[in-house]
Backbone as ProteinMPNN parsed JSONL, in Angstrom:
{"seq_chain_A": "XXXXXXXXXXXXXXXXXXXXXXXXXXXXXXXXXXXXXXXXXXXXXXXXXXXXXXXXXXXXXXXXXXXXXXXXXXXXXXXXXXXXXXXXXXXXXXXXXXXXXXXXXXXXXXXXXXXXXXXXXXXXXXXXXXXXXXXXXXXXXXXXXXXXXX", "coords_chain_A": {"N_chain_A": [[-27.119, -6.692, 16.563], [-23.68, -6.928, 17.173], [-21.849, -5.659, 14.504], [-18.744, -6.636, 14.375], [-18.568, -9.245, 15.232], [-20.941, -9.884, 13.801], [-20.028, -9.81, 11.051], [-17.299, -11.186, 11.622], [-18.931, -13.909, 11.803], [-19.628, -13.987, 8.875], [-17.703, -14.539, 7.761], [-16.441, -17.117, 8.638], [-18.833, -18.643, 7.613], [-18.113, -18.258, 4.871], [-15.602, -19.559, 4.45], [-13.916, -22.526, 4.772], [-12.134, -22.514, 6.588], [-10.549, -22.89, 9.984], [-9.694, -21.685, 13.25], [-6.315, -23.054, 14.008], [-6.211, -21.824, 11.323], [-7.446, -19.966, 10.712], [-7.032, -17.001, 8.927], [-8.469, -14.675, 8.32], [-9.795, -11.486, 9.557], [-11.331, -9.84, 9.373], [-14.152, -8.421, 7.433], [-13.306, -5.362, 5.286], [-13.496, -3.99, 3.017], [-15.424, -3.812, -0.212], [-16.054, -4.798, -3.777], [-18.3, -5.371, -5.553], [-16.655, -8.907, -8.0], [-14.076, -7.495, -8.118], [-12.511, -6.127, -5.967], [-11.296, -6.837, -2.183], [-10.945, -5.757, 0.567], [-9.463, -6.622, 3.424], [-8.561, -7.622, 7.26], [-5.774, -8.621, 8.983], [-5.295, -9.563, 12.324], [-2.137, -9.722, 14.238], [-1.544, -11.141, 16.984], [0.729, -12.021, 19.881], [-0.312, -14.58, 21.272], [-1.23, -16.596, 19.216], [-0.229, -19.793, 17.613], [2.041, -20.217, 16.133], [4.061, -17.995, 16.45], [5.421, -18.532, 18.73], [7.236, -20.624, 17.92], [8.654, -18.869, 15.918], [10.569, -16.66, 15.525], [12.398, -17.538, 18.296], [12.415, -15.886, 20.764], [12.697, -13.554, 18.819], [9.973, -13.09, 17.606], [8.133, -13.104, 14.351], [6.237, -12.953, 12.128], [4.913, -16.119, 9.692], [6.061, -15.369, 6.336], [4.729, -17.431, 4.564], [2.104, -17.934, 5.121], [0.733, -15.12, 4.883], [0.535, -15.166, 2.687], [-1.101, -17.364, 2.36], [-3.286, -16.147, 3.638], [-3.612, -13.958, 1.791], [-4.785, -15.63, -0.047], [-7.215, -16.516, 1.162], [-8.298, -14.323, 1.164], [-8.771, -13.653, -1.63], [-10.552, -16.077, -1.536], [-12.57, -14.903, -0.559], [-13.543, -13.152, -1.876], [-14.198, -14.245, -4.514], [-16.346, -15.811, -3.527], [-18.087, -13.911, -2.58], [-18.255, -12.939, -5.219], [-19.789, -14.8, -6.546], [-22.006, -15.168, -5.883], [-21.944, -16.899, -3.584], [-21.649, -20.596, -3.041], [-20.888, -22.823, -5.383], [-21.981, -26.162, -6.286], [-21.724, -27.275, -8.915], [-19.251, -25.663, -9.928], [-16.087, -25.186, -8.942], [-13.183, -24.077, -7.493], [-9.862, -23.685, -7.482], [-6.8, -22.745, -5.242], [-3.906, -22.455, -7.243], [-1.302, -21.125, -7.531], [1.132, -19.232, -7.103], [2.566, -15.839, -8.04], [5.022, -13.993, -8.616], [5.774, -13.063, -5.77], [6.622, -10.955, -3.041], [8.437, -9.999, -0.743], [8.656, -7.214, 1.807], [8.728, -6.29, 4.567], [9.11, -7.301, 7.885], [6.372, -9.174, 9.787], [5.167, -8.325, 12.886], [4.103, -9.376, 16.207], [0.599, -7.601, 17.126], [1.287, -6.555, 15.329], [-1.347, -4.898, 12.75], [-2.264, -6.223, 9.535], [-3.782, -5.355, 6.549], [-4.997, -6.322, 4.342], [-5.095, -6.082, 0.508], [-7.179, -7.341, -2.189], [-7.633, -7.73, -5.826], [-9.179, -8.235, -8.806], [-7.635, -9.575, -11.797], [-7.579, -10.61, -14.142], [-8.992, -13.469, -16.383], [-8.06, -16.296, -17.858], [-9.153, -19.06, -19.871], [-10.293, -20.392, -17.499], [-8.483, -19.796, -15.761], [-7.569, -17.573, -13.31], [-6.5, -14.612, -12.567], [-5.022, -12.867, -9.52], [-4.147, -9.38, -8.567], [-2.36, -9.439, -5.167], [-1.814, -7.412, -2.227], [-0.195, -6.12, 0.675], [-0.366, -4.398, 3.442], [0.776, -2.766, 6.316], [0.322, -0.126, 9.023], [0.664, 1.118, 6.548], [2.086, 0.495, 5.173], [3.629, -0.892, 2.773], [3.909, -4.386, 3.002], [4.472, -6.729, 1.292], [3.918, -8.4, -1.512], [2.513, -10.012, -4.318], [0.975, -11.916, -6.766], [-1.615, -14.102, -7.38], [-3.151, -16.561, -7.943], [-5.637, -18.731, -9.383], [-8.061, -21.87, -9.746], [-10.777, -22.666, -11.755], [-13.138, -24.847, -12.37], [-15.363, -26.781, -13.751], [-17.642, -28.788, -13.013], [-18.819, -31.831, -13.962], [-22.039, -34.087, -12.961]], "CA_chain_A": [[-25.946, -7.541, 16.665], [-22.244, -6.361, 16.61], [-21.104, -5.779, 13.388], [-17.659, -7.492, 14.231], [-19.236, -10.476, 15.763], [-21.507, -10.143, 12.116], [-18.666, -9.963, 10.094], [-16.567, -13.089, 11.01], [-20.129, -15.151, 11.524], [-20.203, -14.424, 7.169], [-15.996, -15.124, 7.095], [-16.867, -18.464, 9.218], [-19.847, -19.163, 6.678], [-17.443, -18.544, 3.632], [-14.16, -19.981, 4.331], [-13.283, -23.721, 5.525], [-11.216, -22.696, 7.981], [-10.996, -22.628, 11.408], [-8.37, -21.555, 14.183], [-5.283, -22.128, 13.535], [-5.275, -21.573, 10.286], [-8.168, -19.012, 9.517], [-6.221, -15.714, 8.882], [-8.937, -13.09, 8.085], [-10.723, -11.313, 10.904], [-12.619, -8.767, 9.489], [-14.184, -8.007, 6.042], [-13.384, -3.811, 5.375], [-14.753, -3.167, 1.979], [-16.213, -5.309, -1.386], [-16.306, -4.473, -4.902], [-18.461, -7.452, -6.506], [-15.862, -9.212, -9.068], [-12.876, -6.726, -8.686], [-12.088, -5.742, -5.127], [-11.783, -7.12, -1.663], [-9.957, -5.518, 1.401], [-9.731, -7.737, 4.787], [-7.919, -7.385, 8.309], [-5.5, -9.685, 9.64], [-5.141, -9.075, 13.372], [-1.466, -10.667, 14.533], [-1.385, -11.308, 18.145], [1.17, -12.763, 20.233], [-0.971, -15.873, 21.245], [-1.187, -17.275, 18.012], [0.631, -20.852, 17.706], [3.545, -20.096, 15.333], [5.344, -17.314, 16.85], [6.157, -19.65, 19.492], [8.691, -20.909, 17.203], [8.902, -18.456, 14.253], [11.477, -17.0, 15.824], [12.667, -17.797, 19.532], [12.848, -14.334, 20.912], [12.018, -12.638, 18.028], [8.913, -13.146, 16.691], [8.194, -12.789, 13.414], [4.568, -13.697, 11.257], [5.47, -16.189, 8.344], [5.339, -15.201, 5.351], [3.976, -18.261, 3.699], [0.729, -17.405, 6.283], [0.822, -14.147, 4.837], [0.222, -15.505, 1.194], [-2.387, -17.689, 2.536], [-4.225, -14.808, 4.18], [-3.662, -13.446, 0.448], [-5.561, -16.558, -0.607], [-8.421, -16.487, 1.758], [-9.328, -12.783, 0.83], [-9.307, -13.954, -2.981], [-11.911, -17.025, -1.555], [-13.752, -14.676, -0.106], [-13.982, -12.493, -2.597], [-14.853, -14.999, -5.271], [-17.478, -15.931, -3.322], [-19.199, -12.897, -2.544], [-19.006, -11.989, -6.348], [-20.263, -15.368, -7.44], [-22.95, -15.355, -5.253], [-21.826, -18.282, -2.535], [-20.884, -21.593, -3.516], [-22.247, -23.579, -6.615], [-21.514, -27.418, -6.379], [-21.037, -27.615, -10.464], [-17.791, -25.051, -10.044], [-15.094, -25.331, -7.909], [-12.35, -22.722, -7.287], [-8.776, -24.193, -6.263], [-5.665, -22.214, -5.27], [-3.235, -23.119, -7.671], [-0.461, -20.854, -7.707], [1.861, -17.687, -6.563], [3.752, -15.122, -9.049], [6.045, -12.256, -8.62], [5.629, -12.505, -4.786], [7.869, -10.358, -2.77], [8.102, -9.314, 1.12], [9.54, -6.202, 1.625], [9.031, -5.87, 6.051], [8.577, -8.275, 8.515], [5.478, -8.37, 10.442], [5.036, -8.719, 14.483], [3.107, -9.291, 17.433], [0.506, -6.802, 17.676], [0.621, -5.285, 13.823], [-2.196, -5.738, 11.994], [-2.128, -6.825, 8.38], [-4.224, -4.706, 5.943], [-4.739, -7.027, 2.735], [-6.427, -5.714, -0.445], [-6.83, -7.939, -3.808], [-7.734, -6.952, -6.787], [-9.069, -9.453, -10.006], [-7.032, -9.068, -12.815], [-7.651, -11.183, -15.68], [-9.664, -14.989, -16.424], [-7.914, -16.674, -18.896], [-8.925, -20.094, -19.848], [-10.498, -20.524, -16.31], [-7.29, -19.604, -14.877], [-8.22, -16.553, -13.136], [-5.26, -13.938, -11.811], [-5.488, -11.576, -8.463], [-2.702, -9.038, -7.395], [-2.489, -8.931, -3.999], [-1.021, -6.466, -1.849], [-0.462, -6.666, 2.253], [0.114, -3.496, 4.295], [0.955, -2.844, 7.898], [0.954, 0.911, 8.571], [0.577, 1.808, 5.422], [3.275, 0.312, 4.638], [3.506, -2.26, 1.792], [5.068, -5.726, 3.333], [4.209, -8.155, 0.523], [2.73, -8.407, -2.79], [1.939, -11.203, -4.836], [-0.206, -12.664, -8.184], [-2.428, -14.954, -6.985], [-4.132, -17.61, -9.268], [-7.162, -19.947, -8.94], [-8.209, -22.29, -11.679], [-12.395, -22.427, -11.796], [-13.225, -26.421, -12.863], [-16.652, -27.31, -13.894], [-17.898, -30.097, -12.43], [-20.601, -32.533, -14.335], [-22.537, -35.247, -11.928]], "C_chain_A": [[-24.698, -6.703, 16.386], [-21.803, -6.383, 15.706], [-19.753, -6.24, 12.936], [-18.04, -8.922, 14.762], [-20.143, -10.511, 13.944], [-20.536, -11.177, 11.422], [-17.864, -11.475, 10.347], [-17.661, -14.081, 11.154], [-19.869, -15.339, 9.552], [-18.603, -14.826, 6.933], [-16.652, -17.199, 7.65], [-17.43, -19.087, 7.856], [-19.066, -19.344, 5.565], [-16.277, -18.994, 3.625], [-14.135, -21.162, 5.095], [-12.805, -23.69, 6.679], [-11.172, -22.127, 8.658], [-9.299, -22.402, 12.19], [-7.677, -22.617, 14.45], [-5.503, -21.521, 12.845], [-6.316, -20.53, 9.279], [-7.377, -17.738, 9.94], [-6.677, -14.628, 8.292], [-9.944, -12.951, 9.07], [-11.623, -10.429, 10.875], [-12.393, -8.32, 8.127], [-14.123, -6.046, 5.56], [-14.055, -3.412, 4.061], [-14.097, -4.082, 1.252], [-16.76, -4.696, -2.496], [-16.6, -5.395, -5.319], [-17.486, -7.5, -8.064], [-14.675, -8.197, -9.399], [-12.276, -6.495, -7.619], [-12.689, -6.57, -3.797], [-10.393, -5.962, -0.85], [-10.645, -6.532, 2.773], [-8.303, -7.082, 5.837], [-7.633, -8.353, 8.844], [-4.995, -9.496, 11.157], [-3.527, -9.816, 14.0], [-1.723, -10.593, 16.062], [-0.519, -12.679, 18.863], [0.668, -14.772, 20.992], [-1.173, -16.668, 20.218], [0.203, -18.836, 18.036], [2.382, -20.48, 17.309], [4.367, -19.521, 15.614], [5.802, -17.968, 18.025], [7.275, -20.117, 19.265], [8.985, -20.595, 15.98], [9.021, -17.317, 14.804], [11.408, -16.998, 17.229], [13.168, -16.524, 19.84], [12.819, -12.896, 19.745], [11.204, -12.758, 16.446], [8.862, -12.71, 15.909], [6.574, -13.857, 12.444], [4.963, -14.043, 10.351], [4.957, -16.004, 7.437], [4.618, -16.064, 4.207], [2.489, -18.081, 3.995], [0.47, -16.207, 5.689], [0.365, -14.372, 3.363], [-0.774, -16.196, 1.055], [-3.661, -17.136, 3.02], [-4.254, -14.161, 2.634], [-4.963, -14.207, -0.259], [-6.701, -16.583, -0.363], [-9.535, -15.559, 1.344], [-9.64, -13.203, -0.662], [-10.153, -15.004, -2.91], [-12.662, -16.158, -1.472], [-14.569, -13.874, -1.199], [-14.737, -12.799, -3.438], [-15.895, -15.51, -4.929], [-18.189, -15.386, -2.935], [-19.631, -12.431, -3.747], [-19.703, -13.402, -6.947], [-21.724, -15.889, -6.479], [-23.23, -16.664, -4.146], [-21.614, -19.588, -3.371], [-21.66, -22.312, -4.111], [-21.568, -24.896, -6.56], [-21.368, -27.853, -8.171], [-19.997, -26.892, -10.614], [-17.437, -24.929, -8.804], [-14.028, -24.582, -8.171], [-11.246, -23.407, -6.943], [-7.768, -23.357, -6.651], [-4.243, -22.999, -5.782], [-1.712, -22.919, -8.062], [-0.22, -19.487, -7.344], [2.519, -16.598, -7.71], [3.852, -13.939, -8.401], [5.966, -12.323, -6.621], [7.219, -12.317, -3.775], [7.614, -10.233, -1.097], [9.151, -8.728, 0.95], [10.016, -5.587, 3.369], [8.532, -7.719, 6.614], [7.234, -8.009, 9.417], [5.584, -8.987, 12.005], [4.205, -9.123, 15.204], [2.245, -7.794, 17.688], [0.182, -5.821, 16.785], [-0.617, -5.74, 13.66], [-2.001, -5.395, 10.598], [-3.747, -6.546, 7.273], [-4.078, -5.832, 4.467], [-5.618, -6.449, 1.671], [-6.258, -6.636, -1.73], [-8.171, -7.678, -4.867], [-8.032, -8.072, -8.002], [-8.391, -8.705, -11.077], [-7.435, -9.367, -14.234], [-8.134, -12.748, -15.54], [-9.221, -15.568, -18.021], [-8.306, -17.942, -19.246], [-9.522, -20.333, -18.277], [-9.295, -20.469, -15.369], [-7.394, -17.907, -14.597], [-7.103, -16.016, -12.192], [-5.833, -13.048, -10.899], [-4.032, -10.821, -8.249], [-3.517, -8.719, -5.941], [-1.937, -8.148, -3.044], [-0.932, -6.14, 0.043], [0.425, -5.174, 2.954], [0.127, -3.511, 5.845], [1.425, -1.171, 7.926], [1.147, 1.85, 7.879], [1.968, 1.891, 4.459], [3.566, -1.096, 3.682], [4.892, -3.641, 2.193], [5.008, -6.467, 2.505], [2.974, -7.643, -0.179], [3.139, -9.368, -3.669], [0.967, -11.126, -5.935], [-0.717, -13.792, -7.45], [-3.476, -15.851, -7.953], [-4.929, -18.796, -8.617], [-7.615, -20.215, -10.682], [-10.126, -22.503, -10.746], [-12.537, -23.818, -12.813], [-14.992, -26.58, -12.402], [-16.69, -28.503, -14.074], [-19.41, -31.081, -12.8], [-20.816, -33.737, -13.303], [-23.105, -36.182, -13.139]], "O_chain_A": [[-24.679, -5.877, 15.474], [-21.003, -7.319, 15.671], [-19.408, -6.326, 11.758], [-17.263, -9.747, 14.28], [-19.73, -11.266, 13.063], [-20.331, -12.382, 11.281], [-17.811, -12.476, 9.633], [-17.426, -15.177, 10.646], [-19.902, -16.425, 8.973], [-18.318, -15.428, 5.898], [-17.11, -18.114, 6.966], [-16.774, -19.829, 7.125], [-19.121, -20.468, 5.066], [-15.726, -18.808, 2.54], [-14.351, -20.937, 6.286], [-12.92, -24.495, 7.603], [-11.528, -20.95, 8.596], [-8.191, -22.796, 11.826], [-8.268, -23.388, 15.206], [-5.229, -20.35, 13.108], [-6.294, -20.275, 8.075], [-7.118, -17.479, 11.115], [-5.971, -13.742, 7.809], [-10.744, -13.811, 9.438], [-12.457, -10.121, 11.727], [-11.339, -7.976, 7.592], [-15.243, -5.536, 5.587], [-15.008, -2.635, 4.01], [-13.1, -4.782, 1.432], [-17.821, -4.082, -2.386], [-15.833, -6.32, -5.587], [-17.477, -6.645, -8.95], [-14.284, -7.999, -10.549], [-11.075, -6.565, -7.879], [-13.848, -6.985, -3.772], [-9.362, -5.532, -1.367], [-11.776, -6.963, 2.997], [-7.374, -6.376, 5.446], [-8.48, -9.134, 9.279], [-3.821, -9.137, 11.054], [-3.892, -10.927, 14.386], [-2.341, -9.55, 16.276], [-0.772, -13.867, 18.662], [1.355, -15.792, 21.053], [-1.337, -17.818, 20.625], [1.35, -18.705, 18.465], [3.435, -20.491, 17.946], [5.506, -19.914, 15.36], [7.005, -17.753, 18.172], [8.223, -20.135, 20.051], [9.395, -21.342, 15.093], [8.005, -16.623, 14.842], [10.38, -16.475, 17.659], [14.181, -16.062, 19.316], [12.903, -11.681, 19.923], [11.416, -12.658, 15.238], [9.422, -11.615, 15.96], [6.233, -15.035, 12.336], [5.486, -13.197, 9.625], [3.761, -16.223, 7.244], [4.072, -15.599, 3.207], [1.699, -18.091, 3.051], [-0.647, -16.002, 6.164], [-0.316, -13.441, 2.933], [-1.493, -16.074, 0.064], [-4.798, -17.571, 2.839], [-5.411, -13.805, 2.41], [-5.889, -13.647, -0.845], [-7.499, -16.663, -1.297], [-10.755, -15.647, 1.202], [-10.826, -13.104, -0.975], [-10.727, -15.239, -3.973], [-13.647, -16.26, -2.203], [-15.784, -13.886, -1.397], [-15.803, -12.201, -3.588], [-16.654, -15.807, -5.851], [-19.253, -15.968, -2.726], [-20.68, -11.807, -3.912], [-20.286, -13.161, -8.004], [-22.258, -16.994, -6.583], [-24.295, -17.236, -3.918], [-21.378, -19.394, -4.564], [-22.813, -22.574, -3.77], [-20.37, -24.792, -6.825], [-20.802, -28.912, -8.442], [-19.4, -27.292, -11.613], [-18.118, -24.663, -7.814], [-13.909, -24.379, -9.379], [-11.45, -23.962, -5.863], [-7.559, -23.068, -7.829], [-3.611, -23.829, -5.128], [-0.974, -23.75, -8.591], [-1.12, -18.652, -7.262], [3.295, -17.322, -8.333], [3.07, -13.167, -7.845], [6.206, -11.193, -6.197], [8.267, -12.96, -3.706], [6.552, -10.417, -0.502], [10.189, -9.068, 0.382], [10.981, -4.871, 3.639], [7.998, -8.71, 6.116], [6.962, -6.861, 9.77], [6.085, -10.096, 12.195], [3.166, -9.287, 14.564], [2.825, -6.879, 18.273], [-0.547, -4.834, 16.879], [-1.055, -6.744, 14.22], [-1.562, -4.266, 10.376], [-4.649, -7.383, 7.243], [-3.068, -5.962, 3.775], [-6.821, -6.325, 1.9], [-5.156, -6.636, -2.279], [-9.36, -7.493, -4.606], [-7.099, -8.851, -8.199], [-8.505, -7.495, -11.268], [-7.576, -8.601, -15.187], [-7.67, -13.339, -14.565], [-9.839, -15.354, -19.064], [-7.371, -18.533, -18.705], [-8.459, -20.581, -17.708], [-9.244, -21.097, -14.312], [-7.311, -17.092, -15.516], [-6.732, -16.67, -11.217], [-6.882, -12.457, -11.156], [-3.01, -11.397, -7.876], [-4.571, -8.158, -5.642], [-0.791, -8.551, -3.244], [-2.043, -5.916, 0.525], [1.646, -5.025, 2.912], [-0.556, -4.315, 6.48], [2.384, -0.742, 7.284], [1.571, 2.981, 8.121], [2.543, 2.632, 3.662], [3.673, -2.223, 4.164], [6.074, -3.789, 1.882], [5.717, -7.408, 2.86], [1.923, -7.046, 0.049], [4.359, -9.519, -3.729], [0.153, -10.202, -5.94], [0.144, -14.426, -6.84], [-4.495, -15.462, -8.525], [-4.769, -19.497, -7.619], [-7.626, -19.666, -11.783], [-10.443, -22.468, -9.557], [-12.055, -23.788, -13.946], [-15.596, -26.529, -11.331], [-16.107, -29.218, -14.889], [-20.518, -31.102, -12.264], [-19.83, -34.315, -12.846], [-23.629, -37.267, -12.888]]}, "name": "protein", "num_of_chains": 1, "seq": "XXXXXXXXXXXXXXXXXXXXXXXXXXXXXXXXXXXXXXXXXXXXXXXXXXXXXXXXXXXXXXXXXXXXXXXXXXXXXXXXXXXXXXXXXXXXXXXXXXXXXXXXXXXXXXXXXXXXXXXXXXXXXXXXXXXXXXXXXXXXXXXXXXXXXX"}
């Protein structure tokens, strides 16, 4: 089997979401419980640059923080071994995040995140978004972890 055809079959399997609004296309490397990197492919077909901007496109950056988000699902669920119905994971918040380029039609979008710290089940990621090799956006990323009795 193709190892990119693989690859988004196990994104598919671990993430909710579907086109529009899934925004990772390929898993690049996986440190269980500390590291993820992922590839966001932009391409002019995509809904939004349609009208984000009229003549000059531009990838938003709220999309760009949720692609942040996705890679910290995925991550969390490759290090916790797939999904346990007594804990639940929800994205609950942003800090320090910055954008420093815009991105286009055509870049692609290099994300890596990183766990930081679990305080209190409030569990921090930095995240960090290149194009290039060029740092467009970085971000804290938080998820609270809620145990769930039946």
């Amino acid at each position: 089997m193709n190892s990119n055809i693989s690859n988004i079959k196990k994104i598919l399997k671990t993430l909710p979401h579907r086109y529009p609004f899934l925004l990772i296309d390929r898993i690049l490397d996986f440190k269980i419980s500390n590291y993820l990197k992922v590839l966001k492919n932009c391409t002019i077909n995509e809904p939004f640059f349609q009208g984000h901007f009229f003549k000059n496109p531009i990838f938003p950056g709220v999309l760009i923080i949720e692609a942040m988000a996705q890679a910290v699902a995925i991550l969390i669920h490759k290090s916790t071994g797939g999904l346990n119905i007594n804990k639940l994971y929800y994205f609950v918040g942003i800090e320090h995040a910055r954008f420093k380029k815009n991105v286009i039609p055509g870049d692609q979008i290099f994300i890596e995140v990183f766990y930081l710290e679990n305080k209190k089940n409030l569990i921090k990621f930095k995240a960090i978004a290149e194009v290039q090799n060029i740092k467009i956006c970085y971000a804290t990323i938080l998820f609270y972890k809620k145990s769930v009795i039946n």
